[in-house]
C-alpha positions as CSV (number, residue, x, y, z in Angstrom):
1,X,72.2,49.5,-13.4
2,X,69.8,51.0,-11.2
3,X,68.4,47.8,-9.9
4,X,72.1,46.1,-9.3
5,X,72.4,49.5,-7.5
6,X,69.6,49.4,-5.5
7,X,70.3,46.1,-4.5
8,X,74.2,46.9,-3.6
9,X,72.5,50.2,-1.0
10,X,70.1,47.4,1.0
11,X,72.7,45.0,0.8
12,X,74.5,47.9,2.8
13,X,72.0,48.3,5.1
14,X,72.2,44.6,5.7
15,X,75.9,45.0,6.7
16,X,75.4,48.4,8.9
17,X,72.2,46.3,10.8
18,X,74.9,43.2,10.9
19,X,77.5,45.4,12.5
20,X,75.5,46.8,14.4
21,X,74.0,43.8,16.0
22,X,77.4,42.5,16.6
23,X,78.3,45.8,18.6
24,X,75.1,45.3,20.8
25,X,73.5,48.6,18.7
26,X,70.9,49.8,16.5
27,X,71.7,50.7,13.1
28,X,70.6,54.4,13.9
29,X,73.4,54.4,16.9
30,X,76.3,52.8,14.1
31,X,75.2,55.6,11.4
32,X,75.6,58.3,13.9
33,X,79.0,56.4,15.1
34,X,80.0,57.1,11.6
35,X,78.9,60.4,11.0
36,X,81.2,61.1,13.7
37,X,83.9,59.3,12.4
38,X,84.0,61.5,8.8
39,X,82.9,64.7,9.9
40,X,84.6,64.9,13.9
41,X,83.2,66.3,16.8
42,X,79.9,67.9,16.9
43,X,76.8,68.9,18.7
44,X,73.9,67.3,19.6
45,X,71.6,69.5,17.4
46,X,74.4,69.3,14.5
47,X,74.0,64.7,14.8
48,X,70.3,65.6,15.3
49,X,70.3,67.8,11.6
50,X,72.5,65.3,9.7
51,X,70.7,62.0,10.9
52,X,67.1,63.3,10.9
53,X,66.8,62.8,14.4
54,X,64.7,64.6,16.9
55,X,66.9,67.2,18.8
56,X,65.5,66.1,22.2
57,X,64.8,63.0,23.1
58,X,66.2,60.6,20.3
59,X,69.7,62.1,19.8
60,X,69.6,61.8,23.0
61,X,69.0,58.4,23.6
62,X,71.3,57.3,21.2
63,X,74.4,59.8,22.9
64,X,73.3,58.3,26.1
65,X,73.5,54.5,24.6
66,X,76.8,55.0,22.6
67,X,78.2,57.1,25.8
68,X,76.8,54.0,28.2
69,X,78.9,51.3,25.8
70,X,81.9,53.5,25.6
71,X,81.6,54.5,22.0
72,X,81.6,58.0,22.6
73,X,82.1,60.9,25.2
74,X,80.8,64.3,26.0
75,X,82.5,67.1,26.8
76,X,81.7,71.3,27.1
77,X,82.8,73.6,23.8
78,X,85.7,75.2,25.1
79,X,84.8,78.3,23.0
80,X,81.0,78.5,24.5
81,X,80.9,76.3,27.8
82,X,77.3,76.1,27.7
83,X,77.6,73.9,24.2
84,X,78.1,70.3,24.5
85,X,80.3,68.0,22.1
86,X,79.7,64.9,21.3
87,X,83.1,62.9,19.8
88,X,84.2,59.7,19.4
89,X,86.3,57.5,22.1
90,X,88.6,56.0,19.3
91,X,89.5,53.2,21.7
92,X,87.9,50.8,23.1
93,X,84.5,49.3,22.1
94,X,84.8,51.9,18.8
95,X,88.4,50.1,17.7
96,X,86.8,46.5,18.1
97,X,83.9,47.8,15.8
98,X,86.5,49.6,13.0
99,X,87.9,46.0,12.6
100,X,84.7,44.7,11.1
101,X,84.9,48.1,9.1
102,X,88.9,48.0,8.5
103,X,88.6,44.2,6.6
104,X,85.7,45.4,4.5
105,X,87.8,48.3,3.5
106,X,90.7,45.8,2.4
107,X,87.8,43.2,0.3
108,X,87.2,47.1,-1.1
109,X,90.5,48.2,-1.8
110,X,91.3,45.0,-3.8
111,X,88.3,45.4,-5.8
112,X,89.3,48.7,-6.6
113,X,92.8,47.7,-7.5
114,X,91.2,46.2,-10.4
115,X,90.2,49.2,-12.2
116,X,92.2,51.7,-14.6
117,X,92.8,55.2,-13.2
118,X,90.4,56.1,-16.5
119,X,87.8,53.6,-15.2
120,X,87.9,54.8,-11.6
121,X,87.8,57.9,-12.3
122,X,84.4,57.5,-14.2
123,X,83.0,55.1,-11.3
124,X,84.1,58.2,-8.7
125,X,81.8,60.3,-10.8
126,X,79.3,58.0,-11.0
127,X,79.2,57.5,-7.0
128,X,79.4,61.2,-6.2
129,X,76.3,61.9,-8.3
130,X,74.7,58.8,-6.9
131,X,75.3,60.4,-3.3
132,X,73.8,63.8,-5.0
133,X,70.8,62.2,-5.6
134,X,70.8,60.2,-2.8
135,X,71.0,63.6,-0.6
136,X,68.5,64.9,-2.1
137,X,65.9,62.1,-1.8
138,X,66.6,62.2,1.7
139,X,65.9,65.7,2.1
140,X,62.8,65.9,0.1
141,X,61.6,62.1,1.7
142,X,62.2,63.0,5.3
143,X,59.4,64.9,7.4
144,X,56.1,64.4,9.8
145,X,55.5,60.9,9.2
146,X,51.9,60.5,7.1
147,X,49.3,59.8,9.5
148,X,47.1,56.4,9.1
149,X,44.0,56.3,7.6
Protein backbone atom coordinates (compact mmCIF):
# COMPACT_ATOMS: atom_id res chain seq x y z
CA UNK A 1 0.00 0.00 0.00
CA UNK A 2 2.48 2.42 0.84
CA UNK A 3 4.58 1.90 -2.13
CA UNK A 4 1.48 1.88 -4.79
CA UNK A 5 0.94 5.16 -2.76
CA UNK A 6 4.03 6.55 -3.12
CA UNK A 7 4.12 5.92 -6.62
CA UNK A 8 0.40 7.43 -7.29
CA UNK A 9 1.98 11.12 -5.23
CA UNK A 10 5.18 11.25 -7.93
CA UNK A 11 3.06 10.19 -10.48
CA UNK A 12 1.15 13.44 -9.37
CA UNK A 13 3.97 15.49 -9.46
CA UNK A 14 4.58 14.12 -12.99
CA UNK A 15 1.11 15.55 -14.07
CA UNK A 16 1.36 19.05 -11.98
CA UNK A 17 5.18 19.43 -13.86
CA UNK A 18 3.15 18.16 -17.27
CA UNK A 19 0.63 20.88 -16.77
CA UNK A 20 2.62 23.10 -15.93
CA UNK A 21 4.88 22.89 -18.81
CA UNK A 22 2.00 23.05 -21.08
CA UNK A 23 0.97 26.42 -19.41
CA UNK A 24 4.53 27.86 -20.05
CA UNK A 25 5.13 27.54 -15.87
CA UNK A 26 6.92 26.02 -13.18
CA UNK A 27 5.37 23.55 -11.00
CA UNK A 28 5.93 25.99 -8.01
CA UNK A 29 3.78 28.77 -10.10
CA UNK A 30 0.78 25.86 -10.86
CA UNK A 31 0.81 24.78 -6.97
CA UNK A 32 0.45 28.29 -5.96
CA UNK A 33 -2.34 28.68 -8.91
CA UNK A 34 -4.08 26.06 -6.98
CA UNK A 35 -3.74 27.03 -3.65
CA UNK A 36 -5.59 30.01 -4.83
CA UNK A 37 -8.05 28.11 -6.46
CA UNK A 38 -9.24 26.13 -3.01
CA UNK A 39 -8.53 28.57 -0.49
CA UNK A 40 -9.44 32.29 -2.57
CA UNK A 41 -7.86 35.36 -2.32
CA UNK A 42 -4.93 35.94 -0.22
CA UNK A 43 -1.73 37.79 0.63
CA UNK A 44 1.51 37.46 -0.43
CA UNK A 45 2.92 36.46 3.04
CA UNK A 46 -0.35 34.17 3.50
CA UNK A 47 0.99 32.06 -0.44
CA UNK A 48 4.41 32.65 1.03
CA UNK A 49 3.38 30.56 4.57
CA UNK A 50 1.35 27.81 2.72
CA UNK A 51 3.84 27.11 -0.18
CA UNK A 52 7.10 27.45 1.84
CA UNK A 53 8.21 30.19 -0.10
CA UNK A 54 10.32 33.03 0.81
CA UNK A 55 8.14 36.20 1.60
CA UNK A 56 10.33 38.47 -0.53
CA UNK A 57 11.79 37.73 -3.42
CA UNK A 58 10.30 34.21 -4.57
CA UNK A 59 6.49 34.77 -3.85
CA UNK A 60 7.29 37.42 -5.59
CA UNK A 61 8.56 36.21 -8.65
CA UNK A 62 6.16 33.75 -9.01
CA UNK A 63 3.04 36.71 -8.48
CA UNK A 64 4.99 38.69 -10.94
CA UNK A 65 5.13 35.55 -13.55
CA UNK A 66 1.47 34.34 -13.04
CA UNK A 67 0.43 38.19 -13.06
CA UNK A 68 2.73 38.66 -16.43
CA UNK A 69 0.75 35.41 -18.13
CA UNK A 70 -2.58 36.63 -17.00
CA UNK A 71 -3.18 33.97 -14.43
CA UNK A 72 -3.69 36.16 -11.69
CA UNK A 73 -4.20 39.90 -10.48
CA UNK A 74 -3.39 42.16 -7.62
CA UNK A 75 -5.34 44.38 -6.04
CA UNK A 76 -5.27 46.60 -2.40
CA UNK A 77 -7.40 44.93 0.80
CA UNK A 78 -10.24 47.13 0.82
CA UNK A 79 -10.30 46.72 4.71
CA UNK A 80 -6.44 47.86 5.09
CA UNK A 81 -5.23 49.63 1.71
CA UNK A 82 -1.76 49.17 2.49
CA UNK A 83 -2.40 45.09 2.18
CA UNK A 84 -2.09 43.57 -1.16
CA UNK A 85 -4.32 40.56 -2.61
CA UNK A 86 -3.36 38.23 -4.72
CA UNK A 87 -6.53 36.30 -6.61
CA UNK A 88 -7.11 34.41 -9.40
CA UNK A 89 -8.24 35.90 -13.05
CA UNK A 90 -10.71 32.87 -13.61
CA UNK A 91 -10.61 33.71 -17.39
CA UNK A 92 -8.38 33.58 -19.60
CA UNK A 93 -4.99 31.69 -19.55
CA UNK A 94 -6.38 30.15 -15.89
CA UNK A 95 -9.73 28.64 -17.88
CA UNK A 96 -7.51 27.05 -20.68
CA UNK A 97 -5.39 25.49 -17.79
CA UNK A 98 -8.69 24.12 -15.65
CA UNK A 99 -9.55 22.09 -18.91
CA UNK A 100 -6.51 19.93 -18.51
CA UNK A 101 -7.69 19.85 -14.77
CA UNK A 102 -11.67 19.64 -15.50
CA UNK A 103 -10.99 16.09 -17.87
CA UNK A 104 -8.88 14.62 -15.08
CA UNK A 105 -11.63 15.38 -12.71
CA UNK A 106 -14.11 13.39 -15.09
CA UNK A 107 -11.25 10.08 -15.59
CA UNK A 108 -11.72 10.68 -11.50
CA UNK A 109 -15.18 10.99 -11.03
CA UNK A 110 -15.79 7.67 -13.07
CA UNK A 111 -13.32 5.87 -11.02
CA UNK A 112 -15.05 6.94 -8.11
CA UNK A 113 -18.44 5.96 -9.45
CA UNK A 114 -17.21 2.55 -9.00
CA UNK A 115 -17.07 2.39 -5.32
CA UNK A 116 -19.92 1.71 -2.60
CA UNK A 117 -20.92 4.67 -0.41
CA UNK A 118 -19.38 2.02 2.47
CA UNK A 119 -16.15 1.78 0.39
CA UNK A 120 -15.80 5.47 -0.33
CA UNK A 121 -16.34 6.36 2.77
CA UNK A 122 -13.35 4.20 4.11
CA UNK A 123 -11.03 5.53 1.08
CA UNK A 124 -12.19 9.30 2.23
CA UNK A 125 -10.74 8.37 5.60
CA UNK A 126 -7.95 6.83 4.31
CA UNK A 127 -7.01 10.09 2.06
CA UNK A 128 -7.73 12.57 4.85
CA UNK A 129 -5.22 10.81 7.16
CA UNK A 130 -2.83 10.40 4.25
CA UNK A 131 -3.04 14.38 3.79
CA UNK A 132 -2.50 14.47 7.85
CA UNK A 133 0.53 12.90 7.59
CA UNK A 134 1.44 14.34 4.57
CA UNK A 135 1.08 17.88 6.40
CA UNK A 136 2.97 17.04 8.82
CA UNK A 137 5.99 15.68 6.92
CA UNK A 138 5.99 18.85 5.22
CA UNK A 139 6.17 20.86 8.20
CA UNK A 140 8.69 18.96 10.06
CA UNK A 141 10.84 18.39 6.46
CA UNK A 142 10.79 22.03 5.39
CA UNK A 143 13.63 24.53 6.73
CA UNK A 144 17.31 26.14 5.99
CA UNK A 145 18.44 23.86 3.51
CA UNK A 146 21.54 21.52 5.07
CA UNK A 147 24.68 23.08 3.97
CA UNK A 148 27.28 20.87 1.82
CA UNK A 149 30.03 19.21 3.19
Amino acid sequence: MYNENRLAATRAVLFHAAVASRAGLNVTDVNCLALLDKEGPMTPGRLAQWTGLSRGGAVTAVIDRLEKGGFVRRRRDAADRRQVIVELVRDGAYAELQEIFVRFGKAYTALIEEYTDAELAVLLDFVRRSNEIIRGQIAETAGPPRSGG
